[in-house]
VOGU-3710 file (C-alpha; in Angstrom, 3 decimals, decimal comma):
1> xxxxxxxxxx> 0,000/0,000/0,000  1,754/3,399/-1,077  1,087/6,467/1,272  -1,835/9,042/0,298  -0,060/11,455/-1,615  -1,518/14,075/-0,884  -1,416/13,831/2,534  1,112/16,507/3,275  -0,904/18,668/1,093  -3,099/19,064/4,013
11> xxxxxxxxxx> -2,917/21,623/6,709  -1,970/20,265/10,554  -3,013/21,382/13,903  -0,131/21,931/16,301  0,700/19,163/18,136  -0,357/18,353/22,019  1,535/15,061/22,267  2,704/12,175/21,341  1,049/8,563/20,797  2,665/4,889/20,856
21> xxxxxxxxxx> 0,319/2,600/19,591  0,577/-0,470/16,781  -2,047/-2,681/14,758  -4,975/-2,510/17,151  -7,060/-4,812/15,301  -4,006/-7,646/14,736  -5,060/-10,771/18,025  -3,874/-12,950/19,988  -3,137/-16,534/19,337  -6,267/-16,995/21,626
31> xxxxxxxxxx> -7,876/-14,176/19,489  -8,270/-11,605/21,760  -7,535/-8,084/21,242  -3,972/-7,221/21,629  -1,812/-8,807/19,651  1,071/-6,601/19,559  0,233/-4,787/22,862  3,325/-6,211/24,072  5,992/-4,908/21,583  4,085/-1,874/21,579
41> xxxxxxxxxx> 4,024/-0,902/24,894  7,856/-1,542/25,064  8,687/0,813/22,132  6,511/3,444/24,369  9,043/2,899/27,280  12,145/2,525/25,539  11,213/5,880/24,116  8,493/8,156/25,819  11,422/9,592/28,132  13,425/10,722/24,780
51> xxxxxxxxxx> 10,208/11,871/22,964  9,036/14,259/26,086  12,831/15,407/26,680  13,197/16,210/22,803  9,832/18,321/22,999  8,058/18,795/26,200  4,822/16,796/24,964  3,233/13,997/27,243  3,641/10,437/25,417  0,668/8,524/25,972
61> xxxxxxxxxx> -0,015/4,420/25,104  -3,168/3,889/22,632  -3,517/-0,555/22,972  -6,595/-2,253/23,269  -5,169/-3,407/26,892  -3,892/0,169/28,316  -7,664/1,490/26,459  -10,309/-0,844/28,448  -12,894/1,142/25,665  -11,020/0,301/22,739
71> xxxxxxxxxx> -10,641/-3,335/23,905  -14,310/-3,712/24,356  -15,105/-2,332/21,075  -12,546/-5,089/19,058  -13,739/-7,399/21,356  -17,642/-6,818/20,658  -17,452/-6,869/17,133  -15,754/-9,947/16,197  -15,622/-14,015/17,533  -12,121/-15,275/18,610
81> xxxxxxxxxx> -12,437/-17,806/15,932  -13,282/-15,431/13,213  -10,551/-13,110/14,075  -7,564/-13,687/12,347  -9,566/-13,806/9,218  -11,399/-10,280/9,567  -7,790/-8,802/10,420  -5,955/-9,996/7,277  -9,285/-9,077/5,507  -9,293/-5,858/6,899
91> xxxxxxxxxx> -4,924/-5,347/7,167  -4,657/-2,886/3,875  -7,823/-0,991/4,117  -10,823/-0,650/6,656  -12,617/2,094/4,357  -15,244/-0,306/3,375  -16,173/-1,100/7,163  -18,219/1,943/7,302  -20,030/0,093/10,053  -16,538/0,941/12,180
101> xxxxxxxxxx> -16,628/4,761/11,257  -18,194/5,894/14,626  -16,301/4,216/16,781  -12,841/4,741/14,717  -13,963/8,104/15,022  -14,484/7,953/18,692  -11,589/5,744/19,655  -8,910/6,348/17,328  -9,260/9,652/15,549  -10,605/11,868/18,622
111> xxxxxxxxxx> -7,488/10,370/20,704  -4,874/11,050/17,939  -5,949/14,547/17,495  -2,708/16,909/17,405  -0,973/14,396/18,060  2,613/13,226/16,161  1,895/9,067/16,269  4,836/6,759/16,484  3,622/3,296/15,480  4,925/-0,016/15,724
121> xxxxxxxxxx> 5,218/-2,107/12,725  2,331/0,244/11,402  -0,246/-1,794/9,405  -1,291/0,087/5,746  -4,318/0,393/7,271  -3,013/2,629/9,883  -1,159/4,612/7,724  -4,272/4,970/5,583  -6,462/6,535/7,956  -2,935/8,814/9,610
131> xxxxxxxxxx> -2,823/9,954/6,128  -6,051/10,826/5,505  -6,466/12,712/8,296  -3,137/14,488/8,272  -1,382/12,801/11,078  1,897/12,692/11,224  3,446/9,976/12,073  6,740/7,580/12,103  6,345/3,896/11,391  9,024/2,115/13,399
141> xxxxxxxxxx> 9,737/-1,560/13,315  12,532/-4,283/13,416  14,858/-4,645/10,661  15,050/-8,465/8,567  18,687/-8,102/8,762  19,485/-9,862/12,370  22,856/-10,864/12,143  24,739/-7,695/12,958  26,224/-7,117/15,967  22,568/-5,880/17,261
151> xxxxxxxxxx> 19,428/-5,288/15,745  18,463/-2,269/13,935  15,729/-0,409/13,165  13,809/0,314/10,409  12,152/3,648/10,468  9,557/5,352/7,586  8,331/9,092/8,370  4,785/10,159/6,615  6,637/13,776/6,348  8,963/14,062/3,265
161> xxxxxxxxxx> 11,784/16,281/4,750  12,017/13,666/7,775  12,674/10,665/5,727  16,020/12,428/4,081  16,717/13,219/7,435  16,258/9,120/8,086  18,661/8,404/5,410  21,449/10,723/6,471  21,136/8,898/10,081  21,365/5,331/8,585
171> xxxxxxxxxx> 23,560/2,287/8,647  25,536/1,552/5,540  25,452/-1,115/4,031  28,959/-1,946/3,801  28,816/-2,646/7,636  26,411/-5,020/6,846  28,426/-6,654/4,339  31,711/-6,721/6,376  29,400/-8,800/8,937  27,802/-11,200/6,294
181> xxxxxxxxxx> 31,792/-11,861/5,568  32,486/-12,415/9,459  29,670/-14,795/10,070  30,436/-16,379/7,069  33,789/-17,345/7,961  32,971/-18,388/11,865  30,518/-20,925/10,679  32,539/-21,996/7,967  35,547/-22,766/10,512  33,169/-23,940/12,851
191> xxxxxxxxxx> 30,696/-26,322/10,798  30,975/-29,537/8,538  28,346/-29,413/5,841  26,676/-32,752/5,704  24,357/-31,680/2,277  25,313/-32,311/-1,152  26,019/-28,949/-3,465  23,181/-27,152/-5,225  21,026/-27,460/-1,857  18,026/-25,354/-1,714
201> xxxxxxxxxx> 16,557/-24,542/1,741  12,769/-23,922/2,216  12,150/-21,743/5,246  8,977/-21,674/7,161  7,221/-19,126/8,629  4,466/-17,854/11,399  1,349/-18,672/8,735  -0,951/-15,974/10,672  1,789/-13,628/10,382  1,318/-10,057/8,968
211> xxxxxxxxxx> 4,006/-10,988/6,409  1,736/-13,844/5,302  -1,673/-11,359/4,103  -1,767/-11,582/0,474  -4,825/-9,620/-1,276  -6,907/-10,059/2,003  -6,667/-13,641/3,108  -3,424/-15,944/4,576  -0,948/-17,111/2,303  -1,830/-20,699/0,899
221> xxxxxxxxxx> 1,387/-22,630/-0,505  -1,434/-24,820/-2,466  -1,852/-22,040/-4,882  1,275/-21,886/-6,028  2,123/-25,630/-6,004  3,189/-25,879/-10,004  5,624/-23,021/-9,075  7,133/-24,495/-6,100  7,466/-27,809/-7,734  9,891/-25,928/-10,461
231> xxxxxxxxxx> 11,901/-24,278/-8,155  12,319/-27,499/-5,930  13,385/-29,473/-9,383  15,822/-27,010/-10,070  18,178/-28,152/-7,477  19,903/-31,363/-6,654  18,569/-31,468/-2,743  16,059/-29,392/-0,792  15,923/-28,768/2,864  12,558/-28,018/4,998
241> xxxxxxxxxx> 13,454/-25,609/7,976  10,679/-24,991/9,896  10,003/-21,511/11,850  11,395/-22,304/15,893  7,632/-21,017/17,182  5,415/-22,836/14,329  6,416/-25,512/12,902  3,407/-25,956/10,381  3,229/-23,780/7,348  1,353/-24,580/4,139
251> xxxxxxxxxx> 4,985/-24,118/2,214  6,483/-27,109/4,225  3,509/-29,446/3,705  3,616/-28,446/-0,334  6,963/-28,904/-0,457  7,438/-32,122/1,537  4,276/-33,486/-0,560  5,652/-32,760/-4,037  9,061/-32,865/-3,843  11,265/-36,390/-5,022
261> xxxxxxxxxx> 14,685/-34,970/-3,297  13,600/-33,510/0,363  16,615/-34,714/2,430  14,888/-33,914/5,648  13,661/-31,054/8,247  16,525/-29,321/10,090  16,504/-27,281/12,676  20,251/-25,732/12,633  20,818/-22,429/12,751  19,627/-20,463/9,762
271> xxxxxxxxxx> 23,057/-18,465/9,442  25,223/-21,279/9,715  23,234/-23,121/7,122  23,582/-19,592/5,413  27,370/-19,744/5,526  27,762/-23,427/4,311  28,904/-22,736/0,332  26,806/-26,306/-0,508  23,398/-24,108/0,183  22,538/-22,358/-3,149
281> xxxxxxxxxx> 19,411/-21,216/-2,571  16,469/-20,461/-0,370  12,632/-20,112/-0,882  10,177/-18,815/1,667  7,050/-16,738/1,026  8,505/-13,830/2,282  10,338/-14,133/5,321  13,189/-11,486/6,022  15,748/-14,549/5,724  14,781/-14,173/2,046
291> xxxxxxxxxx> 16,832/-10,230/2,407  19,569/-11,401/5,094  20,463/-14,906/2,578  21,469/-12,079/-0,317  24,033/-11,272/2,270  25,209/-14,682/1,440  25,350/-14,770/-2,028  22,259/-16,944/-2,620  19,707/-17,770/-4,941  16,461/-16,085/-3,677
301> xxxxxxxxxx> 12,933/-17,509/-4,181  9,731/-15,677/-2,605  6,575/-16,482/-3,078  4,816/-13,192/-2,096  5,933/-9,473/-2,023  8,048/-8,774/0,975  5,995/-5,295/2,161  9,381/-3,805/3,776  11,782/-2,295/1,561  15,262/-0,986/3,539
311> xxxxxxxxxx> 17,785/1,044/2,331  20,856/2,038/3,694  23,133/5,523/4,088  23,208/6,920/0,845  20,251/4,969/-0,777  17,349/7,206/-2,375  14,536/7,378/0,210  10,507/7,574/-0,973  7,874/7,641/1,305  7,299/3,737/0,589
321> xxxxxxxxxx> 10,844/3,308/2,046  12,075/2,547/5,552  15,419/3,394/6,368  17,829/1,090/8,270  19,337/2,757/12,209  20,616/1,781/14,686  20,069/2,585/18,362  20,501/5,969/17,430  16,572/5,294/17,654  17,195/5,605/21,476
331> xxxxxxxxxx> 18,528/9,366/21,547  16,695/12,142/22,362  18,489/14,230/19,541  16,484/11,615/16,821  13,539/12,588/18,315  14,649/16,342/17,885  15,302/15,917/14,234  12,044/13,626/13,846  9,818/16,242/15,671  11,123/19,650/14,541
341> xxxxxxxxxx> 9,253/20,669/11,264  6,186/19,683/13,829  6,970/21,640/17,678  9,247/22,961/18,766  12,306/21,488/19,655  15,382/21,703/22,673  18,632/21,749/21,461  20,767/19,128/19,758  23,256/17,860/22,168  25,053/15,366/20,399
351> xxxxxxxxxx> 24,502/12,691/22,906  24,451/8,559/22,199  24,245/5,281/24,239  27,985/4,402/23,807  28,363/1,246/21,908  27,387/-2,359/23,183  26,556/-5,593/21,390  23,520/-7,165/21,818  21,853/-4,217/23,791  18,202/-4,829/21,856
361> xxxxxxxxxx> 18,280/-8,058/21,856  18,684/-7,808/25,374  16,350/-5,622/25,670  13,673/-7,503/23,525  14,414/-10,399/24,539  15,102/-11,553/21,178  17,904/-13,538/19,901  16,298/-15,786/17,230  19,281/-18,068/18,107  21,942/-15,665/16,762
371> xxxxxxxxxx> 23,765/-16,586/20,344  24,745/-19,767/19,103  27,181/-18,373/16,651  27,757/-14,831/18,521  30,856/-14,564/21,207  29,008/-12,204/23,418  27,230/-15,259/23,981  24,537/-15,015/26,843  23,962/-18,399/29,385  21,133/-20,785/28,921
381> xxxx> 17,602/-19,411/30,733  17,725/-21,800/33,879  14,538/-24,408/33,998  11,494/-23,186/36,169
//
């Protein structure tokens, strides 16, 4: 979904705050409202202190959980069972649910008025309705490349002067390179390949994942079977790796079902099977190993368009484009340069976090196994 064009076109009221708030209509596994409340709510405290020091605004939370109204209202209107089907139905566009327009109005819009929204992994529908009603806001979310020395960011602004900003703050890409090389050569020295050459490694995924909405419904592997089929022929061995939290995606089951030279599932570590020169290629639907196996020099197969499009120091930035930070995301003088064509501003003070591996991860809690080939290694989590 592009941005409404026009949407700078339109004239702003001067901003009273600053909300934190995320896909409010995404569920739970149990399909309750709230989702993403989680990630959410620890953007809004990693950040509210730098936001309110950058500009003097209060930072307020907007979740179905920390808005008992808002919660009620998802809650009312849909079934548990039926719920991860009206969210991807709904994920690019809720325009046509004019049934929802009073109580958007009343929930959402009234809350967000003059106010400068910083969303987590901001749905298009979100964006949408920011747009429309000439919202400014700053979609932030966490980068597909994982195997740097932390995570990074990636960051899109609705306001056309703050994405070049964006760019001039980003990571280049030859750091990322450099990297690729280092893991590379660890798990090479490290690891004995035990697949023939010309291996192709199909990767699994979350299959109620926001990556996996295609044109309104989940992504179903059985509609592109004659495709997969080709790709899998194409090489001399293919590999199922499943996704560590979900092991069951309709990719796997096509692939396992169809294909004469499956070797097996695996469960090894997706950048050591990365460095191993005998894998060639990878297929997913979309998943952000697709962008980090480049890195590699691999073959790349995806099934559906990968919504997030990075770029790096230097790159040409449009307002589809998210540019790739660091934790220079956790300054207050970001949040200067983000905020100042909308308030007013303290003064740039130069001021970073001074450099340590690992600190989001930490922080997130989220090391999607990069540990096991990372020195700053951190000790098992003791059994309860």
């Amino acid at each position: 979904m592009k941005p409404t064009e026009t949407s700078n076109d339109i004239p702003r009221m001067p901003l009273l705050g600053a909300t934190i708030m995320g896909d409010f209509l995404r569920p739970d596994g149990q399909g309750r409202p709230g989702g993403v409340d989680r990630p959410v709510t620890w953007l809004w405290n990693a950040t509210k202190r730098q936001i309110a020091r950058a500009s003097g605004l209060p930072v307020t939370l907007l979740t179905p959980t920390a808005s008992a109204e808002l919660g009620q209202w998802i809650a009312s209107m849909r079934q548990p069972s039926e719920a991860d089907t009206l969210w991807a139905a709904c994920y690019d566009d809720i325009s046509a649910r004019t049934d929802w327009a009073d109580a958007i109005a009343r929930l959402i819009l009234r809350r967000l008025r003059g106010q400068f929204v910083v969303g987590y992994e901001m749905p298009p529908y979100l964006a949408r309705l920011l747009d429309q009603h000439a919202i400014p806001y700053i979609d932030i979310r966490l980068h597909p490349v994982r195997f740097m020395d932390d995570l990074l960011f990636a960051a899109r602004a609705s306001h056309g002067p703050t994405q070049t900003v964006l760019s001039a703050l980003a990571v280049h890409e030859s750091d990322v390179l450099v990297t690729a090389g280092l893991r590379e050569a660890m798990c090479q020295l490290i690891s004995d390949a035990a697949v023939p050459a010309d291996t192709l490694v199909v990767i699994g995924q979350r299959p109620h994942d926001a990556s996996q909405i295609v044109n309104g419904r989940f992504f179903d592997a059985m509609d592109h079977r004659d495709e997969i089929a080709a790709i899998c022929a194409r090489h001399r061995a293919v590999l199922l790796k499943p996704h560590p939290h979900e092991r069951e995606h309709s990719l796997l089951t096509v692939v396992a079902g169809i294909a004469a030279n499956v070797l097996g599932v695996v469960d090894d570590n997706l950048y050591r099977l990365l460095a191993m020169p005998e894998i060639s290629s990878v297929l997913t639907v979309s998943s952000s190993a697709g962008i980090e196996a480049a890195y590699f020099g691999k073959e790349i197969h995806t099934l559906a368009e990968t919504r997030l499009t990075p770029r790096w120091r230097g790159d040409a930035m449009t307002r589809e484009t998210h540019a790739s930070l660091d934790d220079v995301v956790l300054s207050v003088d970001f949040w200067r340069r983000v905020l100042a064509p909308h308030t007013a501003i303290s003064a740039l003070d130069g001021a970073r976090l001074p450099p340590k591996p690992n600190r989001l991860r930490i922080a997130l809690d989220s090391f999607w196994n990069f540990n096991e080939i990372d020195t700053d290694r951190i000790p098992a989590r003791a059994a309860p």
